[in-house]
C-alpha positions in Angstrom: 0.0 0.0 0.0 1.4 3.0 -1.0 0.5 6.7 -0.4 1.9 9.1 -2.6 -0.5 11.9 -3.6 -0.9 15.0 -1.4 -4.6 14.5 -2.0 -5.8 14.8 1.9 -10.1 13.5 0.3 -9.3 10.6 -1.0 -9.6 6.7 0.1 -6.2 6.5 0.6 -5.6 9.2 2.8 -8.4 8.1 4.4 -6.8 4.3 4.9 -3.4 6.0 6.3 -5.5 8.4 9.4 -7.0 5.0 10.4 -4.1 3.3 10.5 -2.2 6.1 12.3 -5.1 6.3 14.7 -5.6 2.0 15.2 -1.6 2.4 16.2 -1.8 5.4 18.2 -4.7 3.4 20.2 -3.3 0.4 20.9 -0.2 2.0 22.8 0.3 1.5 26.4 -1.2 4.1 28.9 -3.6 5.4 25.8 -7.0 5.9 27.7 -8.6 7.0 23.9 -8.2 9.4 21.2 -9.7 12.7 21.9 -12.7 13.3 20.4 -13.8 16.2 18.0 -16.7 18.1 17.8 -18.3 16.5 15.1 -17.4 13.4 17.2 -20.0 14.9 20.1 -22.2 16.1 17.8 -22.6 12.9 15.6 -23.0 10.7 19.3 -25.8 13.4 20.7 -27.6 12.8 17.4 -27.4 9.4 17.3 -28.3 9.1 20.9 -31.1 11.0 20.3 -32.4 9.0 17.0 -32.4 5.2 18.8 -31.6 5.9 22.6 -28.8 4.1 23.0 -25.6 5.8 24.3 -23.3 4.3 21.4 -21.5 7.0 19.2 -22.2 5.7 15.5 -19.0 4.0 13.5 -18.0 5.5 10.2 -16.1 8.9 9.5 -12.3 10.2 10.5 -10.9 8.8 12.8 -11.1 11.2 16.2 -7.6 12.5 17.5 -5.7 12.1 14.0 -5.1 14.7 11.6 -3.0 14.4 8.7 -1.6 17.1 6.0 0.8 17.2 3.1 1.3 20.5 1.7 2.6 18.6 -1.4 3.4 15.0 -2.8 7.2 15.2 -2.1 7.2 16.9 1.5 6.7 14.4 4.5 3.0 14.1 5.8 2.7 16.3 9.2 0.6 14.5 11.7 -0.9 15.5 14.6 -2.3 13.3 17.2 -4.6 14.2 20.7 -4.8 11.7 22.8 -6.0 11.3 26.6 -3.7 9.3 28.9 -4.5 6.8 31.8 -3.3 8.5 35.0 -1.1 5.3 36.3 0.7 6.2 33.1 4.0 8.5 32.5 2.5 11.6 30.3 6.1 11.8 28.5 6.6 8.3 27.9 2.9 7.6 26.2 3.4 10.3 23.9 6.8 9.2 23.0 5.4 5.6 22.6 3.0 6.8 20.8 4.7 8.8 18.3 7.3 6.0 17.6 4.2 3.6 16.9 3.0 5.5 14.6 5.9 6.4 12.8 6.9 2.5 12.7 3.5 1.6 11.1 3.4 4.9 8.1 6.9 3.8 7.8 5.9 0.1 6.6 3.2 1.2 4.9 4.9 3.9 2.7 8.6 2.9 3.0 9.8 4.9 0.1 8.3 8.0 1.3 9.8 10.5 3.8 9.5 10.1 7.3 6.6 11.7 8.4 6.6 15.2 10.9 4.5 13.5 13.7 3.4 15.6 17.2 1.4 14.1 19.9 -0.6 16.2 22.4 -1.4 14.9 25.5 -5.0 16.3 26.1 -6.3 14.8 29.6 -6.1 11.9 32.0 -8.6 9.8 33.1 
């Protein structure tokens, strides 16, 4: 699988913010990813249409954002996550940014390393 377009709509961008996200998640002392507005927003709705608490599947991931300003530079990828409290702050978001670089890097080897930053948003 390769991801060489700067094209930030398509299916392929989409494929490489879930599997930035799906990494990012299944790091050690990751409580979630944070949520975004249209996160809340698409849960009250749905919660409101069938009364069930369950935010509906489908969309961006929550937490990951991905840009390219062009096909040649690296991808710059931003990640909010919230941390379990047992859990070193510094040493999730260092875990998590080397997971996720590990897993664009197989998935794109050619490509440059990608610019990755992870926030910290809350504990729980």
């Amino acid at each position: 699988m390769t991801f060489d377009t700067a094209d930030t709509a398509g299916p392929a961008h989409a494929a490489l913010v879930e599997q930035a996200a799906a990494a990012a998640a299944s790091v050690s002392g990751v409580a979630f990813l944070r949520p975004g507005l249209a996160d809340r927003l698409r849960s009250v709705r749905h919660r409101a249409t069938n009364g069930t608490g369950v935010a509906p599947t489908g969309g961006p991931p929550a937490g990951v954002r991905m840009t390219r300003p062009d096909a040649d530079s690296p991808w710059h990828v931003e990640i909010h996550v919230v941390a379990l409290r047992e859990a070193r702050t510094v040493d999730v978001a260092r875990a998590v940014r080397v997971t996720v670089a590990r897993r664009l890097g197989a998935l794109s080897p050619p490509q440059p390393a990608p610019r990755i930053t992870v926030t910290v948003t809350g504990l729980v």
